[in-house]
C-alpha positions as CSV (number, residue, x, y, z in Angstrom):
1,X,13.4,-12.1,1.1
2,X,13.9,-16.1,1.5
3,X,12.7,-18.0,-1.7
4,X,9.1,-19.7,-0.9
5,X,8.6,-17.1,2.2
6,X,7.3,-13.9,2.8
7,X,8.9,-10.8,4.4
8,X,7.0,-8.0,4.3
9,X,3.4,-6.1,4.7
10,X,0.2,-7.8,4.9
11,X,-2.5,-5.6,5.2
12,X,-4.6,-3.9,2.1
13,X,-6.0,-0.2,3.0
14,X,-8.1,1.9,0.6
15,X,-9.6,5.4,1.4
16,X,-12.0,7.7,-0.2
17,X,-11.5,10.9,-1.7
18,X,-12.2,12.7,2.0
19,X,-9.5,10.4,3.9
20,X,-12.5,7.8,4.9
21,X,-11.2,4.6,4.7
22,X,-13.0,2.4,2.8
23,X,-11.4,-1.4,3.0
24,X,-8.8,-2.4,5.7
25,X,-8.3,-5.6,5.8
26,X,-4.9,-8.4,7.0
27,X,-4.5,-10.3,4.2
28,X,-3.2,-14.0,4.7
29,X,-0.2,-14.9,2.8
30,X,0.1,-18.1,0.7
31,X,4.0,-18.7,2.0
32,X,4.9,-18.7,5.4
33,X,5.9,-15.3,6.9
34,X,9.4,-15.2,8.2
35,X,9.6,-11.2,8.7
36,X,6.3,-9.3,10.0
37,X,8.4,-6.1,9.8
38,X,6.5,-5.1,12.9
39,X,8.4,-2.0,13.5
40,X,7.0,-0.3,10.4
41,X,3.8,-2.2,9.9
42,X,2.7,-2.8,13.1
43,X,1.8,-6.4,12.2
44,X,1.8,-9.0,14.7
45,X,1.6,-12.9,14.5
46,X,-2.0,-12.4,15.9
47,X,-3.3,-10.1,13.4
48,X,-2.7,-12.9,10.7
49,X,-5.9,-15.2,12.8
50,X,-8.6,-12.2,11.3
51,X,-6.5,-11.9,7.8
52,X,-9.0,-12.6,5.0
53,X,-7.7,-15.0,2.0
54,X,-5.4,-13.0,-0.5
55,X,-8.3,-14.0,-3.9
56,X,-11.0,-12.5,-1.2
57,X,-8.6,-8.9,-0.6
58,X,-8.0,-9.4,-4.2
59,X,-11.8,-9.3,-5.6
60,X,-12.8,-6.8,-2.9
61,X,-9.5,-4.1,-4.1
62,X,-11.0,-5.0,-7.9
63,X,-14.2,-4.3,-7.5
64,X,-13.8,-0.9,-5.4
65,X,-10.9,0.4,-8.2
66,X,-12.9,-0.5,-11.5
67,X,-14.2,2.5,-13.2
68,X,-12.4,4.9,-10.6
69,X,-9.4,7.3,-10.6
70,X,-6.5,5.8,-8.3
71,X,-4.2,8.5,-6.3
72,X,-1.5,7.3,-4.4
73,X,2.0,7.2,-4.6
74,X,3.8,4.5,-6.0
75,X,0.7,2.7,-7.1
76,X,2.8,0.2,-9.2
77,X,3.9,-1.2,-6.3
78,X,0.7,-1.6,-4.9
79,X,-0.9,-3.2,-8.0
80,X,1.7,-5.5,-8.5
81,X,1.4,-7.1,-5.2
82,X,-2.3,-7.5,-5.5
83,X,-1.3,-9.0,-9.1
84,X,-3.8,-6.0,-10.7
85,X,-4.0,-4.1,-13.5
86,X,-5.7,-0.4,-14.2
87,X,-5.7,1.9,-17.1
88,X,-3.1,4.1,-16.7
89,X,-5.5,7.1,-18.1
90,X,-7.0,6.4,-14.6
91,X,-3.9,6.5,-12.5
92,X,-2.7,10.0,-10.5
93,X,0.9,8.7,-8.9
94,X,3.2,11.1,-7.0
95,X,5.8,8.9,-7.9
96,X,5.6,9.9,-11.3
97,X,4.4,13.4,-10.9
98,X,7.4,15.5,-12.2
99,X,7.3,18.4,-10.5
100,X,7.8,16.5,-7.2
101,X,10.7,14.4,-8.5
102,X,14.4,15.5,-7.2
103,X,16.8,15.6,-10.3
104,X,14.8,13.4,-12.3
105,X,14.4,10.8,-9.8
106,X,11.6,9.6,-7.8
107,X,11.6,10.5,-4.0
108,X,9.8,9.0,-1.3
109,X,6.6,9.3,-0.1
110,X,7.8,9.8,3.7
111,X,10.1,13.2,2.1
112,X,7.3,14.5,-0.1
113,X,4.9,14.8,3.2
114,X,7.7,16.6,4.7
115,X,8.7,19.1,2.1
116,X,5.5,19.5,0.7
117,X,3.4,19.3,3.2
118,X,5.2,19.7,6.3
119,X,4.1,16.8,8.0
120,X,5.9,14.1,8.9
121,X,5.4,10.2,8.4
122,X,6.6,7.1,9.1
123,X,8.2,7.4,12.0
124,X,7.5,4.7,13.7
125,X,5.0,1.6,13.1
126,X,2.3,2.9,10.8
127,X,-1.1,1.5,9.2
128,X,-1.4,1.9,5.6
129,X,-4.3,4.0,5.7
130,X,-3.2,6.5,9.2
C-alpha cells in the first residue's frame, strides 16, 4: 500500500441468516485507488462511477448490525475498515473459534471452506457476498 492511496477492496456485502444478501454496495474511496486488485475482487475502474460515499456505506452497515449477532470470519478486519465498533458479546468469528484454529493459530477462511466444508473458494475473482 502507497501512503495517501488505496490498494485494495471496495465493495461492502452483508447477508442474512439464509445467505440472502441484504446490502451490496461499491463504496468510493477518499484516496485515489492505485490497485483495484481485480483478479480477486473483480472490481473495475467502472464499478467505482455507481460506488456510494464511504459515511453513506458506513451509516447503512451501522444501522443493519446494531442490536444483531454478527457471523463472519475475521470480522475485525471488516469493522476496522468501516471504522466500526460492536459488542463483542454480539460477535461469532471463525477466526477466533478454537476448534477450527491449526496449532493455535488462525487459518484462513478459503482452507476452513475446504476442510470443513468441502467446498472450495476463492479461486478466482470473487464478490464478497457469492
Amino acid at each position: 500500500r502507497e501512503v495517501g492511496r488505496v490498494s485494495g477492496n471496495r465493495e461492502v456485502a452483508h447477508v442474512n441468516s439464509f445467505g440472502n444478501v441484504v446490502y451490496d454496495e461499491y463504496v468510493r474511496p477518499m484516496e485515489r485507488i492505485v490497485d483495484y486488485r481485480t483478479h480477486i475482487s473483480g472490481i473495475r475502474p467502472k464499478h467505482m462511477n455507481k460506488a456510494k460515499d464511504f459515511s453513506i456505506v458506513q451509516k447503512d452497515i451501522a444501522e443493519l448490525i446494531t442490536g444483531r449477532v454478527l457471523v463472519g470470519h475475521a470480522l475485525h478486519h471488516d469493522l476496522k475498515v468501516l471504522l466500526l465498533g460492536h459488542p463483542k458479546k454480539d460477535i461469532r468469528d471463525t477466526s477466533e473459534y478454537e476448534v477450527f484454529r491449526r496449532e493455535g493459530k488462525r487459518r484462513s477462511l478459503k482452507d476452513l471452506a475446504a476442510q470443513e466444508l468441502c467446498v472450495k473458494i476463492q479461486q478466482q475473482e470473487h464478490c464478497p457476498c457469492r
